[in-house]
N, C-alpha and C positions, 0 to 999 in steps of 0.2 A: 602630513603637515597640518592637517584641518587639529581644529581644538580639541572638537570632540569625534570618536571614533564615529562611522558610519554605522548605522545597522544594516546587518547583512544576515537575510534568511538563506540556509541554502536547505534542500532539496534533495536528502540521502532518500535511503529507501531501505525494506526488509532483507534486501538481497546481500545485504552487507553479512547474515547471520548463516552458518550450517554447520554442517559436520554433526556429533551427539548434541543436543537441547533437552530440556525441561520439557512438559508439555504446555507449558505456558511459560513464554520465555519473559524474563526482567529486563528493564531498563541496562543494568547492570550487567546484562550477559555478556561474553567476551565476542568479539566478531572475527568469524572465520569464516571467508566469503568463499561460494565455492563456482564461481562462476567472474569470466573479467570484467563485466558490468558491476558485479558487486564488488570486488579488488577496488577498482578504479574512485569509488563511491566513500568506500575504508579511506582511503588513502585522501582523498579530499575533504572528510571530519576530521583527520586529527592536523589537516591545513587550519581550518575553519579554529580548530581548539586552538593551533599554537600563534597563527595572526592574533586572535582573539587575547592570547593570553600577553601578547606584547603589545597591545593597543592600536594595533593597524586597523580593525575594525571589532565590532561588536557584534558577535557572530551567533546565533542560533541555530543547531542543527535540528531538521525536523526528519524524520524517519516515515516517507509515506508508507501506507496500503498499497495493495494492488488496486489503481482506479477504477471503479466502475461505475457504471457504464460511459464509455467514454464515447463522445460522438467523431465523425466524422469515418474512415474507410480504415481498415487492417491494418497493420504494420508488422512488422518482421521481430516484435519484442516477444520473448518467449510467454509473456503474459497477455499477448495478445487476444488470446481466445478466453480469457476472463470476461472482457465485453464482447469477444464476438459472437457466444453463445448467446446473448440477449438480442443483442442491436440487429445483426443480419436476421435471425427471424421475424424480427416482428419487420422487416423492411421485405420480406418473401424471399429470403435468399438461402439454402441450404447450408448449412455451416458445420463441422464437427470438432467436435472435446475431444482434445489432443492427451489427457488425463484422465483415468479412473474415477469414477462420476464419487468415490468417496472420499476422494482429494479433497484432503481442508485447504481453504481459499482467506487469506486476509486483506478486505475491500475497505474502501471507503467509495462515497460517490463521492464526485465534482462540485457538487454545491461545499460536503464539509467540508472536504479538503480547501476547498480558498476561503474558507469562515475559518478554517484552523492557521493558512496562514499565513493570513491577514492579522489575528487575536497574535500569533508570533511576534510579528513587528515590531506590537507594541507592549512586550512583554518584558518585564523589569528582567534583566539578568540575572541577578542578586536573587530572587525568588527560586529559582533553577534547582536549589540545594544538589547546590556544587557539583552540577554537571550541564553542560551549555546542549546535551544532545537530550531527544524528545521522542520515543515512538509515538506516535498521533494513535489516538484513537483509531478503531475499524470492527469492523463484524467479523468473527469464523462462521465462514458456510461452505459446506460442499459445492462443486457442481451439480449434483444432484438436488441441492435444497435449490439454486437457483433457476435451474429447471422445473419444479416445482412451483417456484413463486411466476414462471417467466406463463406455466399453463393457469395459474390459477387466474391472471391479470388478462394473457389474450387469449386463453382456448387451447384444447388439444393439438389442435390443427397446425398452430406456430410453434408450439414445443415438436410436437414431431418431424420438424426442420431443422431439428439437432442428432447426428448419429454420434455415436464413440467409436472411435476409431484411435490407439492409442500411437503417436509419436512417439517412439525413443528418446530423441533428441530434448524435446521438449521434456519430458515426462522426467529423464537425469537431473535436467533443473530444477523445477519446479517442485517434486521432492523432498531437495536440501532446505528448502523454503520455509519457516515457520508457519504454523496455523495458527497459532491462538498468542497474546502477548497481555501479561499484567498491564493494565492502562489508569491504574489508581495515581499515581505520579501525573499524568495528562490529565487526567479527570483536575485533581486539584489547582492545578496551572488553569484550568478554567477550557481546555481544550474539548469541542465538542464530536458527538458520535451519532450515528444514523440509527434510528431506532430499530429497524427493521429489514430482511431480504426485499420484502415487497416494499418498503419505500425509498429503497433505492432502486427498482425497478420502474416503479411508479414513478417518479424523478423522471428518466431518462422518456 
């Protein structure tokens, strides 16, 4: 009933994408989610498209990264262990990488992600070129680069509170996951990206 649609950002994610990929996946890629977190994700963008496209609101799909470092204690998300190979050591607590230390990882910290969106919000639709969904910006880095950057910031001492130890469970997902995504389309939209492992480290 309102005059003009609301704006409404929502909050998909990578997990939407698997099966065969590029090694750098497009905007345009098809999504075949292989996991029911990513189904369920599918399935409320092309909500998001088709409200959107009958004027019930004014919809922005953004596609996060895997967050990191994310504060506060573990959670049961299969990407869990993307922040908790940082955060529990440098707090003293033994943690282990559920994943192949050469697992490509696609992050964002917490600061860009709500500077990306935020910049969403207030982003003309019409500039989109004719698609209302967005992968955000993010870094590819291994676990092993962010182990790396986690010794170089606190010391040996705190990296060595990380073992590998590989999940099954975890490791089938995480997998189907893309590592690396074309972000030239984001870039132009004005969407912004972390410069580096260690200053999203550094961040947290």
């Amino acid at each position: 009933r309102l005059k003009k649609p609301p704006r409404f950002i929502f909050t998909s994610t990578v997990a939407v994408f698997g099966g065969p990929l590029p090694p750098v996946v497009p905007d345009s890629a098809a999504v075949t989610p292989q996991s029911s977190y990513g189904s369920a994700k599918a399935i409320d963008e092309l909500l998001v498209n088709e409200y959107s496209r009958r004027g019930f609101i004014d919809g922005i799909v953004c596609r996060l990264p895997t967050i990191a470092v994310r504060p506060g204690a573990p959670n049961a998300a299969a990407s869990s262990f993307v922040s908790g190979i940082v955060r529990e050591p440098l707090a003293g607590i033994d943690t282990v990488c559920p994943v192949p230390l050469e697992t490509r990882l696609w992050i964002s910290s917490p600061d860009v992600v709500i500077q990306n969106l935020v910049h969403a919000a207030g982003l003309d639709a019409s500039s989109m070129e004719g698609s209302r969904i967005v992968n955000l910006p993010g870094l590819t880095v291994t676990a092993e680069e962010m182990l790396a950057s986690l010794e170089r910031l606190a010391g040996a001492e705190v990296r060595s509170r990380v073992r590998c130890e590989i999940d099954e469970r975890i490791w089938r997902l995480v997998r189907t996951w893309p590592g690396a995504f074309d972000i030239s389309r984001a870039l132009r939209l004005g969407f912004g990206v972390d410069r580096n492992i260690d200053a999203v480290v550094r961040q947290f």
